[in-house]
N, C-alpha and C positions, 0 to 999 in steps of 0.2 A: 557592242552592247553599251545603251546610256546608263551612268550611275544617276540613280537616285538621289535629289542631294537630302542628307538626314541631319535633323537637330537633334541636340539633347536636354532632356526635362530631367527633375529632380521627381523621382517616384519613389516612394517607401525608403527614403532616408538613403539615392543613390540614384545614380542620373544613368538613364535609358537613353538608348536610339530609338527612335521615331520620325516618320517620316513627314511630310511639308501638312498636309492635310491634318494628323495628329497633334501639329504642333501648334498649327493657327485655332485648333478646338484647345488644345490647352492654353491657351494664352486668351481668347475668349471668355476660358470663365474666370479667369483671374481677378480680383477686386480691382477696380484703376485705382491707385496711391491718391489719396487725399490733395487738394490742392492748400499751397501755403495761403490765409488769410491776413495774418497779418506779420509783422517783424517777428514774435515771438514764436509762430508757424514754422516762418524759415529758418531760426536759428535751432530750433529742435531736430527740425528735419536733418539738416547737415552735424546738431553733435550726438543725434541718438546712435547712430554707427560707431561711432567715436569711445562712447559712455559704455556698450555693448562689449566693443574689446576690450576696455578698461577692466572694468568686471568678468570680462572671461580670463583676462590675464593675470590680473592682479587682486583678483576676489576682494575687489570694491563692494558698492552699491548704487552705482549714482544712477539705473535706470530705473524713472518711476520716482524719484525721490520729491518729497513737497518742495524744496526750493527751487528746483527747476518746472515745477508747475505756477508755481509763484510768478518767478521771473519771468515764465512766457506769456504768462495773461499781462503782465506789468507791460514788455515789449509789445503787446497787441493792442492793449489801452493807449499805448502812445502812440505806435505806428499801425492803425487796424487796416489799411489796404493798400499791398502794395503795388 
């Protein structure tokens, strides 16, 4: 007998088997991720993950914060396509 090959998706806060068909419909409707516009696109992109753990580990603030809104329009005024 063939195994079925099964991915796993995040459902209700916990990740399910599902099989190849389920998984290309979930991944379907997914938002596609923003493309970087300009310098200050890309460097958010790479430290919001970053700024995420900060704040979940060390009950920071810095995701959302105006100076990193600041700074990324500043980087995108300088470098707007990269």
């Amino acid at each position: 007998m063939l195994m079925q090959k099964r991915f796993l998706i995040p459902r209700a806060g916990r990740y399910v088997s599902v099989t190849a068909e389920e998984y290309a419909a979930h991944q379907a409707a997914q938002p596609a991720p923003p493309k970087p516009r300009g310098l200050g696109d890309l460097v958010a992109l790479l430290a919001e993950p970053i700024a995420r753990a900060s704040d979940a580990a060390l009950g920071t603030h810095l995701v959302g914060c105006n100076s990193c809104a600041e700074r990324r329009a500043a980087l995108n005024r300088l470098v707007p396509k990269l």
